[in-house]
N, CA, C and O atoms as CSV, one atom per row, in Angstrom:
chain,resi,resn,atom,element,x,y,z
A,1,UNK,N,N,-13.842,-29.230,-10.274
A,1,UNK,CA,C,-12.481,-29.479,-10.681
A,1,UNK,C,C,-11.733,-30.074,-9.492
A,1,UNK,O,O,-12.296,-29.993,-8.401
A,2,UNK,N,N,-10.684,-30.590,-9.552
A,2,UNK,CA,C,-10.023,-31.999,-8.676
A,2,UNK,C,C,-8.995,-30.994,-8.463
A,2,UNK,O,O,-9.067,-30.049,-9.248
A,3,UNK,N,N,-8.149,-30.955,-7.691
A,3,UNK,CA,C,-7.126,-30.427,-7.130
A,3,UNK,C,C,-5.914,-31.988,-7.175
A,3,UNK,O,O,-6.159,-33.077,-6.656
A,4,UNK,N,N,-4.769,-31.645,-7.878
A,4,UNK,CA,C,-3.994,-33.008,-7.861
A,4,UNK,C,C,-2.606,-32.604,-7.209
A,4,UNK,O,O,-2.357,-31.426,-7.462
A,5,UNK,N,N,-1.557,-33.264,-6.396
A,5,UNK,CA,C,-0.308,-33.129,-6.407
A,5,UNK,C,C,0.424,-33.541,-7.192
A,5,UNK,O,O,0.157,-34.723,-7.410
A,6,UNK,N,N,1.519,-33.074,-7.958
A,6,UNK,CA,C,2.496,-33.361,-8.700
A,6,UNK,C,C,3.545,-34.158,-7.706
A,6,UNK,O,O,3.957,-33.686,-6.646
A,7,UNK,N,N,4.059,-36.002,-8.461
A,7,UNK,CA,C,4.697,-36.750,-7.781
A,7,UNK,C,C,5.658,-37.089,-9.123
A,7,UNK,O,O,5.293,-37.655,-10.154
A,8,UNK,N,N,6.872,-36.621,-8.828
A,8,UNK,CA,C,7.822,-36.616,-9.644
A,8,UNK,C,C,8.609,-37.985,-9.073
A,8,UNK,O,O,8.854,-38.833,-9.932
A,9,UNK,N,N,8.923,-38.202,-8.033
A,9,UNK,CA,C,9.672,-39.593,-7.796
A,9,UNK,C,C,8.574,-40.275,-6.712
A,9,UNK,O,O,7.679,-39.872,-5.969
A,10,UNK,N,N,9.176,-41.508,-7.068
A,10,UNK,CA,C,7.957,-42.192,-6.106
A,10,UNK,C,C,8.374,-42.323,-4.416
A,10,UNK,O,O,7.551,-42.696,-3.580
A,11,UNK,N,N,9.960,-41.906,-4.042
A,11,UNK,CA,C,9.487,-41.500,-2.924
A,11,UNK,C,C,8.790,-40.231,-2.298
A,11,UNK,O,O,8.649,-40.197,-1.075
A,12,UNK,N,N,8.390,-39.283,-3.010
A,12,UNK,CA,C,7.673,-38.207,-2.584
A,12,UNK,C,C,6.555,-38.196,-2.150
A,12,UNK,O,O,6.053,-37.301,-1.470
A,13,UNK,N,N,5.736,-39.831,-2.727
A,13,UNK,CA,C,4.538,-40.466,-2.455
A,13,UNK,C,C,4.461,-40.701,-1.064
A,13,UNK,O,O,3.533,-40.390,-0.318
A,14,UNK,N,N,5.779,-41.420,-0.709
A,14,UNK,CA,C,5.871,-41.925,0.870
A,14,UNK,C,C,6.056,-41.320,1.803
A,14,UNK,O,O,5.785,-41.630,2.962
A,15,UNK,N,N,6.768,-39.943,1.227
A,15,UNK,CA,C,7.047,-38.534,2.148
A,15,UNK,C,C,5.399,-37.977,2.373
A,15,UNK,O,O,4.927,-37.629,3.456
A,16,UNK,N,N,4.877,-37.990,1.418
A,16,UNK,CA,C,3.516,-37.123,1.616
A,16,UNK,C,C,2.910,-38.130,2.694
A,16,UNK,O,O,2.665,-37.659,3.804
A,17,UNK,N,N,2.643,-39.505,2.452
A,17,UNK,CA,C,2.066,-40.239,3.418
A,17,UNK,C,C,2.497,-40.530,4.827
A,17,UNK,O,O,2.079,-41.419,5.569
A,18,UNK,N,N,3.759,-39.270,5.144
A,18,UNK,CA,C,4.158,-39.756,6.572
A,18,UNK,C,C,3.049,-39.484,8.032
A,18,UNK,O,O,2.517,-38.375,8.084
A,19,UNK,N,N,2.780,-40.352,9.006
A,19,UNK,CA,C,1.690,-39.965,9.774
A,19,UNK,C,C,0.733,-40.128,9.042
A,19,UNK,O,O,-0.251,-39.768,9.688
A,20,UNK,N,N,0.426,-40.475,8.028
A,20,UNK,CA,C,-1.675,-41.343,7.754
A,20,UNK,C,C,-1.552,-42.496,8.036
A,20,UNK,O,O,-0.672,-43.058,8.687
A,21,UNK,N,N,-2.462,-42.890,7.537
A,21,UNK,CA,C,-2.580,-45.198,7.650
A,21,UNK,C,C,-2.392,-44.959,5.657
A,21,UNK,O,O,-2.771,-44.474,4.590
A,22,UNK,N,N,-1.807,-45.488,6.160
A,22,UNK,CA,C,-1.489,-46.697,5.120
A,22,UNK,C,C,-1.789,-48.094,5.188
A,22,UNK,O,O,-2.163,-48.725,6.176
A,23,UNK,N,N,-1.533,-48.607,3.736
A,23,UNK,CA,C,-1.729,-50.110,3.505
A,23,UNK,C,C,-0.211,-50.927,2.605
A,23,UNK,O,O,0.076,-50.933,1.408
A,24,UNK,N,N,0.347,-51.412,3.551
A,24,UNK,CA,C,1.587,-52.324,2.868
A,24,UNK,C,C,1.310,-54.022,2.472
A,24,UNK,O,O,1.075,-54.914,3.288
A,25,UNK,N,N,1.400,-54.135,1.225
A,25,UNK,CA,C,1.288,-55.345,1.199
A,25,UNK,C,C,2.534,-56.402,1.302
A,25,UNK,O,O,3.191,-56.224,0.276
A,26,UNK,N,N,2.940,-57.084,1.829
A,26,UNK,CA,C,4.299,-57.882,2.099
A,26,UNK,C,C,4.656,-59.337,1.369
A,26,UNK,O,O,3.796,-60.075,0.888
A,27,UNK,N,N,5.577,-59.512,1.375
A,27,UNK,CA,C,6.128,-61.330,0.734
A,27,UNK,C,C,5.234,-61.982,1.637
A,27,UNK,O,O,4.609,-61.341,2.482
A,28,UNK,N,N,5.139,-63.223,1.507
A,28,UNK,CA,C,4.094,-64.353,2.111
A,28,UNK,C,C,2.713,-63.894,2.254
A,28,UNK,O,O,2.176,-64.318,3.277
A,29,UNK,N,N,2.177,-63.342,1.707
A,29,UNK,CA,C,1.000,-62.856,1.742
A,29,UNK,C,C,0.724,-62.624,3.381
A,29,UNK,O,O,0.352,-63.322,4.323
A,30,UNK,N,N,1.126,-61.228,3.162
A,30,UNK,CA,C,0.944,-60.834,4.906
A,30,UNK,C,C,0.797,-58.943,4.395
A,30,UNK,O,O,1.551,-58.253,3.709
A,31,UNK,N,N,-0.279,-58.669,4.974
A,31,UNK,CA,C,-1.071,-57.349,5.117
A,31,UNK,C,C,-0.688,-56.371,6.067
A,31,UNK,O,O,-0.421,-56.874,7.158
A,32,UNK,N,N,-0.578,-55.190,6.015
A,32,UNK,CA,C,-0.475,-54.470,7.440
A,32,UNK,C,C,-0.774,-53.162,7.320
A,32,UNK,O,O,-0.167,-52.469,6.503
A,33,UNK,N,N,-1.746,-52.656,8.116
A,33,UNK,CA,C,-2.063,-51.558,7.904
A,33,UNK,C,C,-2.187,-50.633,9.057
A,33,UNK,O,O,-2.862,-50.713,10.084
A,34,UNK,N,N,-1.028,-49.373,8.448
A,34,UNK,CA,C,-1.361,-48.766,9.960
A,34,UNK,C,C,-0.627,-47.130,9.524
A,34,UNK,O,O,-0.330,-46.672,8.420
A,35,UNK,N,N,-0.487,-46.440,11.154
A,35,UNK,CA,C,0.064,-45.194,10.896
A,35,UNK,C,C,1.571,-45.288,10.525
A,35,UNK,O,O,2.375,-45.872,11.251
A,36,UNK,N,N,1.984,-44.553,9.104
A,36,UNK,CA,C,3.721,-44.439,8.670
A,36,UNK,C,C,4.080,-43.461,9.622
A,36,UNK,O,O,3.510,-42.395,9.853
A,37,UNK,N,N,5.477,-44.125,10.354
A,37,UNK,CA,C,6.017,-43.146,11.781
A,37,UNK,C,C,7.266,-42.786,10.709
A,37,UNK,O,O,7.406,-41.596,10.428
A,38,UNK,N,N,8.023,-43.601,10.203
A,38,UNK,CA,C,9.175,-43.399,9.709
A,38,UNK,C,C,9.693,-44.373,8.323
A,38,UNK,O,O,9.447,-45.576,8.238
A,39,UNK,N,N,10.191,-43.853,7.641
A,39,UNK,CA,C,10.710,-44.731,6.793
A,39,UNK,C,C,12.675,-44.349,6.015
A,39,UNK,O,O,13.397,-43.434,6.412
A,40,UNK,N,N,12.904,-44.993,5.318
A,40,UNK,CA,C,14.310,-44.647,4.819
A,40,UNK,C,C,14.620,-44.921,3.067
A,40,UNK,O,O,13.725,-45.388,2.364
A,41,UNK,N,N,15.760,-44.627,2.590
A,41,UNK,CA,C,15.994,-45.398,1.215
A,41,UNK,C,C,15.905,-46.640,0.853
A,41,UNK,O,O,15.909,-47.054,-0.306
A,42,UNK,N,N,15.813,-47.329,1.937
A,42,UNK,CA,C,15.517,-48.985,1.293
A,42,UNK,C,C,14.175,-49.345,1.873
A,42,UNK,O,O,13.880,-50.503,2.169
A,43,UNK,N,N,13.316,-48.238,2.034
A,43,UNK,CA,C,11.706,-48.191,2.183
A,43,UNK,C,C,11.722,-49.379,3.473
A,43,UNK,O,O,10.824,-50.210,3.617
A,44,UNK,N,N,12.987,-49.260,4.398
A,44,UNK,CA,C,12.517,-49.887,5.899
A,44,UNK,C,C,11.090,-48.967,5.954
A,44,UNK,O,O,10.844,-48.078,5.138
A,45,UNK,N,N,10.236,-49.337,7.028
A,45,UNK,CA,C,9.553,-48.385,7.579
A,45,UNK,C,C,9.293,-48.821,8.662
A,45,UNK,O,O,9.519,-50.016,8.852
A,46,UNK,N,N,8.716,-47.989,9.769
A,46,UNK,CA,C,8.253,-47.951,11.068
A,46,UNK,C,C,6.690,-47.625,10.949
A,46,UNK,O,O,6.298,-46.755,10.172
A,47,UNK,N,N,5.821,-48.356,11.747
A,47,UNK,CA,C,4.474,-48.415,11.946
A,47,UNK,C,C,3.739,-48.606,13.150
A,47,UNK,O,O,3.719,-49.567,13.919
A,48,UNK,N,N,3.305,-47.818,13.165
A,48,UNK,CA,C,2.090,-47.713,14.451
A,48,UNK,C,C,0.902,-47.885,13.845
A,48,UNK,O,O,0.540,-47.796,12.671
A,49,UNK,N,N,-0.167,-48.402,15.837
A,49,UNK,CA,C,-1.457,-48.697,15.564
A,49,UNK,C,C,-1.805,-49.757,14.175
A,49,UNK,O,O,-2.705,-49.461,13.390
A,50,UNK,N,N,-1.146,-50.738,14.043
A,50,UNK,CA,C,-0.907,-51.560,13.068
A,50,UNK,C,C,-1.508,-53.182,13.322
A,50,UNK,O,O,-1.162,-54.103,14.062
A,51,UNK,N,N,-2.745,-52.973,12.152
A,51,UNK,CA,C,-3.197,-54.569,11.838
A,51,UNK,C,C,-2.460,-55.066,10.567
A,51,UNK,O,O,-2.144,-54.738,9.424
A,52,UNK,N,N,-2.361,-56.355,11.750
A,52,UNK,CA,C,-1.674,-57.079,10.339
A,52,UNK,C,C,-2.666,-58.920,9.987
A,52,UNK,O,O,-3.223,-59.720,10.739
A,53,UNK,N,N,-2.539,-58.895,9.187
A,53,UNK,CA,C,-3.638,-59.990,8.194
A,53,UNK,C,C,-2.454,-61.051,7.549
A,53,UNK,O,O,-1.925,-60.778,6.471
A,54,UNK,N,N,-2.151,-62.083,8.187
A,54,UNK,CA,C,-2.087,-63.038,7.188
A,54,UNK,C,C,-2.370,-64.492,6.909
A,54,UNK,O,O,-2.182,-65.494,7.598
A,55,UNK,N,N,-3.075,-64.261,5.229
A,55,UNK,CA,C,-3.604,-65.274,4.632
A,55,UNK,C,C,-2.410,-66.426,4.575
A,55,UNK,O,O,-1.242,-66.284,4.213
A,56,UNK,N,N,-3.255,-67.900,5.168
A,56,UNK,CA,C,-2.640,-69.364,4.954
A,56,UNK,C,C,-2.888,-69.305,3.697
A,56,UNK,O,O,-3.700,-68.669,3.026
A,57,UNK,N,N,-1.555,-70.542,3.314
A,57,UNK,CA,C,-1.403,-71.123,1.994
A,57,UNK,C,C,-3.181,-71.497,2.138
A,57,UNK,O,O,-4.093,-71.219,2.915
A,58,UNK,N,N,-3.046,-72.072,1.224
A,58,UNK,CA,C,-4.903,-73.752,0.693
A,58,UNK,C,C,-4.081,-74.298,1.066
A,58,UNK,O,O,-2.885,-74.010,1.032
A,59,UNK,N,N,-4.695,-75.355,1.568
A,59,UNK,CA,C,-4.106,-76.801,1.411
A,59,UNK,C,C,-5.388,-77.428,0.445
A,59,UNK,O,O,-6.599,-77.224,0.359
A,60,UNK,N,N,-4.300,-78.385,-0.281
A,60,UNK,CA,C,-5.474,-79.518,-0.913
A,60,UNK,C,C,-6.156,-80.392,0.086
A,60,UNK,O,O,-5.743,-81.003,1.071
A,61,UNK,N,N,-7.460,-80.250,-0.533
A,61,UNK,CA,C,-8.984,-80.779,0.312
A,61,UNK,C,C,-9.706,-79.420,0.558
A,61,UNK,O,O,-10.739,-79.174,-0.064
A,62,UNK,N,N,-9.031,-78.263,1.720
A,62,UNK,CA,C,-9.493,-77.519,1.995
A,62,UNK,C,C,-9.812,-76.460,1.004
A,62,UNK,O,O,-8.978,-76.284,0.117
A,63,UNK,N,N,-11.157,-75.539,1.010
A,63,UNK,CA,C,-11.758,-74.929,0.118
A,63,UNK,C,C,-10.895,-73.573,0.778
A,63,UNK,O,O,-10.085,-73.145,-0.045
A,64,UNK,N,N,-10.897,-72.979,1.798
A,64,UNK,CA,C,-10.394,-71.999,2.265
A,64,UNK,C,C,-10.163,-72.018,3.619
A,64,UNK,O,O,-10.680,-72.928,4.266
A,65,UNK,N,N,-9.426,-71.118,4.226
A,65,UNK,CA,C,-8.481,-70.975,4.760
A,65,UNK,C,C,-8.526,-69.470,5.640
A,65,UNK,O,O,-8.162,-68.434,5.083
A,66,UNK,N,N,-9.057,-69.478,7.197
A,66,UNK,CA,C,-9.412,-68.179,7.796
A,66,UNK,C,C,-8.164,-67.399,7.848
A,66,UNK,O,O,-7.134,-67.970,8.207
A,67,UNK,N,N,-8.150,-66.139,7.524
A,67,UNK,CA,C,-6.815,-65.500,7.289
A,67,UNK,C,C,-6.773,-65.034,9.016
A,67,UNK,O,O,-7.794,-64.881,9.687
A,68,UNK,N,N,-5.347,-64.854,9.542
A,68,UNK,CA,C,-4.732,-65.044,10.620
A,68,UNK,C,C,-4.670,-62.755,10.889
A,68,UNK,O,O,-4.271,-61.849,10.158
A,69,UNK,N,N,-5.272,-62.788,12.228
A,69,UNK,CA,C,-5.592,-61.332,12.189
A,69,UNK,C,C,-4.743,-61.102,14.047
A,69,UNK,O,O,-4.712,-61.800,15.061
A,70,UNK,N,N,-4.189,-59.763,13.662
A,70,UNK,CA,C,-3.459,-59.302,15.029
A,70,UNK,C,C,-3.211,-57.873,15.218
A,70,UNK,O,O,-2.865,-57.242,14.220
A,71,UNK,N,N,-3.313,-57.349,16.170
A,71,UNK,CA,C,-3.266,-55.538,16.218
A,71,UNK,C,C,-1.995,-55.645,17.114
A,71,UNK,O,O,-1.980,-56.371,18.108
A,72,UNK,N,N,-0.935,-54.897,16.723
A,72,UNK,CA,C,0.371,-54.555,17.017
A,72,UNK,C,C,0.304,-52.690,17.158
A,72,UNK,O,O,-0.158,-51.905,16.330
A,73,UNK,N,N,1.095,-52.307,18.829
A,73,UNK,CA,C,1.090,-51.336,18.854
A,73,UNK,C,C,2.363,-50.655,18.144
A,73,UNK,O,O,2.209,-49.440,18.270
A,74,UNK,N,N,3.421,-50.897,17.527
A,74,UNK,CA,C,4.462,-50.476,16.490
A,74,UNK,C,C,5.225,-51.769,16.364
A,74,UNK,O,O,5.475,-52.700,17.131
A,75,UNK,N,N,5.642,-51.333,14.480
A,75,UNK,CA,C,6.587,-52.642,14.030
A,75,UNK,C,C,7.495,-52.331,13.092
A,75,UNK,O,O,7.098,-51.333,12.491
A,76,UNK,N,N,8.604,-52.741,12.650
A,76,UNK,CA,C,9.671,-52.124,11.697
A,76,UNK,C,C,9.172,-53.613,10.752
A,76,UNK,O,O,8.929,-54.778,11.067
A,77,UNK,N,N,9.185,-52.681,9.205
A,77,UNK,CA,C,9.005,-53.664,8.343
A,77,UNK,C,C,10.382,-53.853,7.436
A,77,UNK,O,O,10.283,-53.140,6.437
A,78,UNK,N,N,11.235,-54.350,7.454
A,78,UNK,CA,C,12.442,-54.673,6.357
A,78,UNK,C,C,11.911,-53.985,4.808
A,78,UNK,O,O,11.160,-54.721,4.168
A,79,UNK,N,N,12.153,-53.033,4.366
A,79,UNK,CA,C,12.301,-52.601,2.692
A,79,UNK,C,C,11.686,-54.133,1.507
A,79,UNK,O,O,10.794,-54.268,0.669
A,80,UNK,N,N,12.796,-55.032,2.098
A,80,UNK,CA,C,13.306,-56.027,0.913
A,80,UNK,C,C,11.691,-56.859,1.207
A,80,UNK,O,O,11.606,-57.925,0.597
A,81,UNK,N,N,10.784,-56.583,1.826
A,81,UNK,CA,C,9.875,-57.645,1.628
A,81,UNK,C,C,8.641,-56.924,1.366
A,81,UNK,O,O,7.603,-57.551,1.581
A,82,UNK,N,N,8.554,-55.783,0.963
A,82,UNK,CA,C,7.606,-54.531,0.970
A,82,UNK,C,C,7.269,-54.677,-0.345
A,82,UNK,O,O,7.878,-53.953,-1.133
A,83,UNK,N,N,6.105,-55.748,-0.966
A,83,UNK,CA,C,5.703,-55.435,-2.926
A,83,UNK,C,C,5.253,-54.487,-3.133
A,83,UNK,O,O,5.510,-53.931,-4.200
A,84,UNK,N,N,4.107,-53.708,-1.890
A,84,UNK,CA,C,2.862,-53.101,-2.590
A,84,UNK,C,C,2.964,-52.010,-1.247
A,84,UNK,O,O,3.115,-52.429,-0.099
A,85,UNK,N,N,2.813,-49.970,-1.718
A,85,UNK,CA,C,2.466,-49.363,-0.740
A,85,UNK,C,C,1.446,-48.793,-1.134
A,85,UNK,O,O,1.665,-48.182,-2.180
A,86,UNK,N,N,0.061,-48.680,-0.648
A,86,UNK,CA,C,-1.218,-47.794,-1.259
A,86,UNK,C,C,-1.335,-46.785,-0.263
A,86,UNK,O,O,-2.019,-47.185,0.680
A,87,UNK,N,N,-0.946,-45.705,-0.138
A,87,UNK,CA,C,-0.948,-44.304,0.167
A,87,UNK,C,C,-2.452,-44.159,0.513
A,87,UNK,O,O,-3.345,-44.770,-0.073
A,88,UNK,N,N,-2.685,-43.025,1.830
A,88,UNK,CA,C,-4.011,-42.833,2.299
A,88,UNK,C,C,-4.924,-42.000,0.558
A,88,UNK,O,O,-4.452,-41.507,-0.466
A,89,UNK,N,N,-6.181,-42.215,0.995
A,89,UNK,CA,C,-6.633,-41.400,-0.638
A,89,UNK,C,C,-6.725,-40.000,-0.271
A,89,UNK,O,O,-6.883,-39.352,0.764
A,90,UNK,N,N,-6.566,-39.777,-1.516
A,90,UNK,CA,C,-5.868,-38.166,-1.923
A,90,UNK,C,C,-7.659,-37.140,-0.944
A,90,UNK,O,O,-8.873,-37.344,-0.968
A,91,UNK,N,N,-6.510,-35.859,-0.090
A,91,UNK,CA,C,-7.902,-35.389,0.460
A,91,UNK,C,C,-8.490,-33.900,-0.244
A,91,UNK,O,O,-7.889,-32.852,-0.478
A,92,UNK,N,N,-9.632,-34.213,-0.424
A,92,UNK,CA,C,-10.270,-32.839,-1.338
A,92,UNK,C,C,-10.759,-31.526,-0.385
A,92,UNK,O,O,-11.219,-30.515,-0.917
């Protein structure tokens, strides 16, 4: 049998994930993954030990495009550009 937490609002998700790695996905297709130090109501957040990944447009001709890779020791991410947060996986 699975042991589950009850998540009544979805910031309780981000509270539980304070201090793991996480994975934020951002506007312009830009990745970052690292330890949540801090965050607020407009889901600013603060990040440590943080890779961040981002994929170039295509250009026409070119088939693909090496995505652009960098390790940052802390970074504040703006709320307003934050699409996607995937929370560390649940521990048994």
């Amino acid at each position: 049998m699975s042991s589950s937490i009850q998540i009544d609002e979805p910031f309780e998700l981000v509270k539980l994930s304070l201090d793991e790695r996480i994975q934020v996905k951002c506007r312009g297709d830009r990745y970052l993954r690292g330890r949540l130090v801090a965050y607020d109501s407009h889901l600013n957040m603060v990040l440590s030990e943080v890779e961040e990944v981002i994929e170039p447009p295509v250009k026409e001709g070119v088939k693909h495009r090496r995505p652009i890779r960098r390790d940052l020791d802390t970074i504040f991410v703006r709320g307003d550009g934050i699409i996607l947060v995937n929370p560390p996986p649940a521990r048994r």
